[in-house]
KEVO-493443 format. One record per residue (C-alpha): z, x, y; residue in three letters; residue number from 1. Coordinates in pm, whole numbers, plus 50000, padded with zeros to 5 digits. Layout:
      up    east   north    aa     i
       Z       X       Y   Ala   NUM
...
***
This chain:
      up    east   north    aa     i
   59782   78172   67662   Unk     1
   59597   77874   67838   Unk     2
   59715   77815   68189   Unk     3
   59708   77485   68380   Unk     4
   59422   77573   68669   Unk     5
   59543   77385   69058   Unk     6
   59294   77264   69253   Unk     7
   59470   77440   69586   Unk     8
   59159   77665   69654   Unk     9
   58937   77383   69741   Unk    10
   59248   77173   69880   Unk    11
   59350   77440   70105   Unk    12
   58961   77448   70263   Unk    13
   58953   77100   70324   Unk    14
   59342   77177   70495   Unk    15
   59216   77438   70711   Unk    16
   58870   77239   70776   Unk    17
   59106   76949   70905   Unk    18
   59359   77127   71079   Unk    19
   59040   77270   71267   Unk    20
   58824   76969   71366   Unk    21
   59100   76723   71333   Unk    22
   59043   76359   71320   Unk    23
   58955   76003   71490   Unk    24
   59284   75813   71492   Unk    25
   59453   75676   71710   Unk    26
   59760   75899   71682   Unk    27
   59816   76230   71922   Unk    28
   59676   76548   71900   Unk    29
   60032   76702   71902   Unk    30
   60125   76415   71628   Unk    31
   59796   76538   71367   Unk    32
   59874   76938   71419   Unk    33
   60256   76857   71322   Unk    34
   60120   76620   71031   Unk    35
   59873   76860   70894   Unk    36
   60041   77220   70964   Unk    37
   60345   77016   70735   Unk    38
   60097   76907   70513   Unk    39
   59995   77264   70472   Unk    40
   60326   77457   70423   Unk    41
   60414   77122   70136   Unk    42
   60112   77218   69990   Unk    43
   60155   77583   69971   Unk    44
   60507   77516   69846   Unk    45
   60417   77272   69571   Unk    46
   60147   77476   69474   Unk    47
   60368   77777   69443   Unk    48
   60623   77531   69209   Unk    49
   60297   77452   69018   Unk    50
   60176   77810   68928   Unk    51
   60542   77847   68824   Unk    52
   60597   77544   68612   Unk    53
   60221   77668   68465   Unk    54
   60408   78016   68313   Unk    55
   60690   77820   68186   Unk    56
   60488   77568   68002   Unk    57
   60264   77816   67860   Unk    58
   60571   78029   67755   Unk    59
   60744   77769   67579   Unk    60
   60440   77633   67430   Unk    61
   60371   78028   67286   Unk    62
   60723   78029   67200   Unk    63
   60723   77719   67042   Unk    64
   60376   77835   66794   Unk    65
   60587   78145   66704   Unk    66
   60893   77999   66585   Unk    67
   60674   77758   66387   Unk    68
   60475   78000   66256   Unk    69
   60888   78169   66143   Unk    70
   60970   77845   65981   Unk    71
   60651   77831   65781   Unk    72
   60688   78202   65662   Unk    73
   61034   78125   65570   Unk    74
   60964   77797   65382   Unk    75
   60643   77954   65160   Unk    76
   60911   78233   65063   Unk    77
   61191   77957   65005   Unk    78
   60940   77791   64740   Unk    79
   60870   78138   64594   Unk    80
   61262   78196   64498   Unk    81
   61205   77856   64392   Unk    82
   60922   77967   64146   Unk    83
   61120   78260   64047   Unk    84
   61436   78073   63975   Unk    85
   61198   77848   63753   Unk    86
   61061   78166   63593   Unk    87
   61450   78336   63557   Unk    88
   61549   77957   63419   Unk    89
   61291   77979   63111   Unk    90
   61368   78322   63067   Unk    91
   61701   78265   62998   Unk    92
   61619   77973   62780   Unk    93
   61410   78258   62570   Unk    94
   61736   78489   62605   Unk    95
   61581   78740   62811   Unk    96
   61842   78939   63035   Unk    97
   61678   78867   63409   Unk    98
   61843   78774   63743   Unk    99
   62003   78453   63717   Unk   100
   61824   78152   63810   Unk   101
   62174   78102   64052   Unk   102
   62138   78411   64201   Unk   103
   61771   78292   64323   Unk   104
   61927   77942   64474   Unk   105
   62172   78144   64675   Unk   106
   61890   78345   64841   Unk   107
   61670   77977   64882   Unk   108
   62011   77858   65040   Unk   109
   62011   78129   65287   Unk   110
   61637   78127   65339   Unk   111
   61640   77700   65367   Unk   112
   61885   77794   65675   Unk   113
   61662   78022   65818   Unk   114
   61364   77813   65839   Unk   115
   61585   77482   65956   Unk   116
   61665   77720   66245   Unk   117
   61318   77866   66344   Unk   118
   61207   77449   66301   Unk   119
   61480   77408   66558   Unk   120
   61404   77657   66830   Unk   121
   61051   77556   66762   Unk   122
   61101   77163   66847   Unk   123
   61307   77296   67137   Unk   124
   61046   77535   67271   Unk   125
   60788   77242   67234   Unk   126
   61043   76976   67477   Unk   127
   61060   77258   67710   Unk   128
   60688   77328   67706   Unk   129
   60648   76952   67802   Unk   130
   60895   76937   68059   Unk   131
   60749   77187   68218   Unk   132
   60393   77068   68167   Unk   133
   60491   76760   68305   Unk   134
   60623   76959   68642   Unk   135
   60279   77064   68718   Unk   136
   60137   76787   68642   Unk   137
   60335   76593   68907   Unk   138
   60244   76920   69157   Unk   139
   59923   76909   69084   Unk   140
   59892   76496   69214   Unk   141
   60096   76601   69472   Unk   142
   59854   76857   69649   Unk   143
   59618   76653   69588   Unk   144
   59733   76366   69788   Unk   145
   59872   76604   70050   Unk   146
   59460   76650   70091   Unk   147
   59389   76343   70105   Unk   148
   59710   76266   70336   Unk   149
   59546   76532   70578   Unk   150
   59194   76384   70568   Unk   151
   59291   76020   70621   Unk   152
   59606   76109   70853   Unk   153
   59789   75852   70700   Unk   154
   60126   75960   70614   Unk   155
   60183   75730   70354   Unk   156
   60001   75956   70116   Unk   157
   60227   76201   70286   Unk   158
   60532   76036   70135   Unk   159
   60404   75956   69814   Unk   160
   60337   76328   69786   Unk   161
   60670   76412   69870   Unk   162
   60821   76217   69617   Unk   163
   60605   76326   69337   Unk   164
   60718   76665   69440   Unk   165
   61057   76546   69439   Unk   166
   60990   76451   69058   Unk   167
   60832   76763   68948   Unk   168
   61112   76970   69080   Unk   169
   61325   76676   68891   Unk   170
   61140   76803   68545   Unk   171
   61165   77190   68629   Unk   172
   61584   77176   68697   Unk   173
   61571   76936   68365   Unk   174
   61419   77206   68168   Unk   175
   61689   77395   68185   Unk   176
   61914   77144   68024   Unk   177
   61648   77056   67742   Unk   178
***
């Protein structure tokens, strides 16, 4: 299984690095500690939300390969009732007494249903995948501006993080619906 990897480590060094030696603006010291200690609990939140949106979208995406790897199985033995129905059809024609070439498009009926299903679960595993893929994707943007909200002290980056949290959450509670 391939797993997203979040740049936290390194974010989290430039975090504590800041929080340390703080910064030249204009705002208070009290102001900066309250921005950046913030900052750093967002961060370790989002980047908790990431790692779990990464396991989701990994499961689902391992889940989706092994119900497509079911459908395929059960389509290769849907054509080979198919052949053998063929084969029972010009047996009969011959007169030979063999299973009927009906009885074989029963079991391709049955089999037909089968792989529809595993196709299904497997298109629904792959939306699910994405969804969650998606989720860390947004997390991932989001630590990074909460980084670069720290360094620069400029809490619009701040916001902007926060909403592209907001959004990722948004895609992990609409997983669950998929």
């Amino acid at each position: 299984m391939e797993e997203s990897e979040s740049p936290t480590e390194h974010l989290q060094e430039e975090i504590q690095h800041a929080a340390t030696h703080g910064g030249g603006h204009n705002e208070s010291a009290e102001s900066r500690a309250k921005l950046i200690s913030t900052s750093a609990l967002l961060s370790a939140i989002v980047a908790v939300l990431a790692a779990i949106s990464s396991l989701m979208s990994g499961r689902y995406a391992n889940e989706a390969m092994i119900e497509q790897i079911k459908s395929s199985d059960q389509w290769a033995h849907y054509q080979a009732k198919s052949i053998k129905a063929s084969i029972a059809e010009l047996k009969e024609n011959l007169g030979h007494d063999t299973k009927s070439k009906e009885d074989y498009r029963r079991d391709q009926e049955a089999i037909r249903e089968k792989a529809e299903e595993a196709q299904r679960a497997s298109e629904h595993n792959l939306r699910q995948h994405e969804s969650w893929a998606g989720a860390v994707t947004f997390f991932q943007v989001s630590i990074a501006l909460i980084a670069i909200t720290i360094l620069t002290r400029r809490r619009r980056f701040f916001a902007l993080a926060i909403s592209l949290s907001v959004v990722g959450l948004v895609m992990m509670v609409r997983s669950y619906f998929l």
